[in-house]
TORPA-4810 file (N, C-alpha, C, O; in nm, 3 decimals):
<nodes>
NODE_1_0.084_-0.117_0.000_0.000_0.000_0.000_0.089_0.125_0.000_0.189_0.134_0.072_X
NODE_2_0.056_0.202_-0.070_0.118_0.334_-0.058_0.095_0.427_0.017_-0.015_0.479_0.030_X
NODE_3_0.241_0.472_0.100_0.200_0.582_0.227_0.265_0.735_0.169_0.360_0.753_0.094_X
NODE_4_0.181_0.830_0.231_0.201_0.937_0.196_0.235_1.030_0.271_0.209_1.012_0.390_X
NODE_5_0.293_1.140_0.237_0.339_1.250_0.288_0.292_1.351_0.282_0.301_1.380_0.163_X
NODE_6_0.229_1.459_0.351_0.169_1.574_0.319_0.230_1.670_0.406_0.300_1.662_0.508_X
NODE_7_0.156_1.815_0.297_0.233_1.961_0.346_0.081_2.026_0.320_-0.017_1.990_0.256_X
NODE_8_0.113_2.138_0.403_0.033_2.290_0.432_0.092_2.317_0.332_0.168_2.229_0.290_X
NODE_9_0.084_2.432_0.262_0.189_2.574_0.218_0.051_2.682_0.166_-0.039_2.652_0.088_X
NODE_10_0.068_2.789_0.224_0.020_2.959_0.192_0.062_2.908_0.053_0.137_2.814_0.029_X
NODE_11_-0.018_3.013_-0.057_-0.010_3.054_-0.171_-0.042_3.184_-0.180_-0.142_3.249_-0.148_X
NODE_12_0.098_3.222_-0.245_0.060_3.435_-0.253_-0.032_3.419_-0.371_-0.043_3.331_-0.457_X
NODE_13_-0.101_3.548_-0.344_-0.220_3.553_-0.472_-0.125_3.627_-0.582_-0.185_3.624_-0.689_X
NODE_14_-0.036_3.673_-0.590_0.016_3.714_-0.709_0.055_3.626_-0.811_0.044_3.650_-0.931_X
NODE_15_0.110_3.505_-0.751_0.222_3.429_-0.883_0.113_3.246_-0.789_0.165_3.152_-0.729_X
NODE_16_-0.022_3.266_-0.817_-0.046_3.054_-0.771_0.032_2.944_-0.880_0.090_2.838_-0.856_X
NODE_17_0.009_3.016_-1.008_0.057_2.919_-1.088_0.213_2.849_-1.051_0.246_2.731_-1.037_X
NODE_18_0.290_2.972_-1.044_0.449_2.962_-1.039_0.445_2.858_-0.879_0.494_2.746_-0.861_X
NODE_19_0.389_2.922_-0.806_0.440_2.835_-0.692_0.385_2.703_-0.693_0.469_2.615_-0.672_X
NODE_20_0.260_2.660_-0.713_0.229_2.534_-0.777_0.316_2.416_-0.854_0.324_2.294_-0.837_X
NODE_21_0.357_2.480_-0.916_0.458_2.440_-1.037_0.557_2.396_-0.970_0.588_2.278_-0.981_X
NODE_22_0.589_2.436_-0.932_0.778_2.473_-0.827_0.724_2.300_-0.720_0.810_2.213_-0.703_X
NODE_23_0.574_2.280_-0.661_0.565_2.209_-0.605_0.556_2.108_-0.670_0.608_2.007_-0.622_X
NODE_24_0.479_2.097_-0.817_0.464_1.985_-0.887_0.602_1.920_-0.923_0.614_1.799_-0.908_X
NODE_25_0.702_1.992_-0.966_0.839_1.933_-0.999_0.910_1.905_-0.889_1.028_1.878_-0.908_X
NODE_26_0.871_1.905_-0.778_0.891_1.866_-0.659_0.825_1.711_-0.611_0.858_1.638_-0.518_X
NODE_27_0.723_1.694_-0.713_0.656_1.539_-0.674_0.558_1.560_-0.600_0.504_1.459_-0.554_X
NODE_28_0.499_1.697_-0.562_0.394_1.721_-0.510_0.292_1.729_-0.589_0.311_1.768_-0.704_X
NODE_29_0.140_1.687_-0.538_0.052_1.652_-0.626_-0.091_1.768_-0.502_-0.076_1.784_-0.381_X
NODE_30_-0.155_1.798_-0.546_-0.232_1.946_-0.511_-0.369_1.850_-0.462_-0.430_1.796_-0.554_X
NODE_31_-0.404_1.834_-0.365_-0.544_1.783_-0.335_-0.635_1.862_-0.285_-0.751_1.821_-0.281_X
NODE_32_-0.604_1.996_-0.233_-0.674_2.077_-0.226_-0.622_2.202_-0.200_-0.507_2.224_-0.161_X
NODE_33_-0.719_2.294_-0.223_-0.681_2.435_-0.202_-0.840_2.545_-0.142_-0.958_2.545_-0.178_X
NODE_34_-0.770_2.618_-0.046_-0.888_2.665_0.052_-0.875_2.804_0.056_-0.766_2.837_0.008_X
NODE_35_-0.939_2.894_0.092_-0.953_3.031_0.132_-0.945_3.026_0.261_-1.029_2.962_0.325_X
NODE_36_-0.836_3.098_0.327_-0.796_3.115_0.486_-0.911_3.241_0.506_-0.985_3.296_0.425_X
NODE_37_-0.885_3.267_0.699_-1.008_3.368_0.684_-0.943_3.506_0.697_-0.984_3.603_0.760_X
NODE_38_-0.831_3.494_0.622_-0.795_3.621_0.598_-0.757_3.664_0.462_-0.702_3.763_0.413_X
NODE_39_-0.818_3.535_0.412_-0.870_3.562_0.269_-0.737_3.555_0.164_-0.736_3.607_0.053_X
NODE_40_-0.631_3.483_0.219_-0.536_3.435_0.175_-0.568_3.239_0.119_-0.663_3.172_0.158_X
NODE_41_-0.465_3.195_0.029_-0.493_3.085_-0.031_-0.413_3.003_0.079_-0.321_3.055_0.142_X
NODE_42_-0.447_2.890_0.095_-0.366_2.723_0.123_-0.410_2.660_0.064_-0.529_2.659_0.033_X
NODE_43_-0.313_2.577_0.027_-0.325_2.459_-0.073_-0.249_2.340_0.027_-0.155_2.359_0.104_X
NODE_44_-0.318_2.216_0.003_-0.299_2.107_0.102_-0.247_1.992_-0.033_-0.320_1.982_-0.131_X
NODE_45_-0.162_1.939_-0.027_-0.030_1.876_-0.151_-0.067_1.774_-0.037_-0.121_1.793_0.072_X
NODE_46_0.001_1.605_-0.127_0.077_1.476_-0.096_0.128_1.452_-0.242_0.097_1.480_-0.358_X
NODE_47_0.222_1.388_-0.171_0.352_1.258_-0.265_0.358_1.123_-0.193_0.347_1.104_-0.072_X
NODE_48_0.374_1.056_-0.263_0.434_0.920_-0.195_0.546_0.969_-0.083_0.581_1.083_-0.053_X
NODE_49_0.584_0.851_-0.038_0.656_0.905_0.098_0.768_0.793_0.070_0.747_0.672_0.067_X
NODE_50_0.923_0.876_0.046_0.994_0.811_0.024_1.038_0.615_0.084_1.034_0.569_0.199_X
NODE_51_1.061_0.569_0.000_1.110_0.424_0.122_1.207_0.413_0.192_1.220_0.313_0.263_X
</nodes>
């Protein structure tokens, strides 16, 4: 079975794409993304989790 690893990370509203990106070539895969209540982005990522 495959175990996973997950991260928080803020997203500035200026550049989501770029920082996204930066995570995807990182092996991060985006499962969700939320509006904080200060009206800032998080996005909630997993990858497999190294062996």
């Amino acid at each position: 079975m495959t175990q996973w690893e997950y991260q928080v990370a803020p997203i500035p509203l200026h550049n989501e794409a770029l920082m996204l990106n930066n995570f995807g070539q990182d092996g991060w895969e985006l499962v969700a993304i939320h509006t904080n209540a200060q009206g800032g982005l998080v996005a909630f990522l997993k990858r497999p989790k190294a062996a």
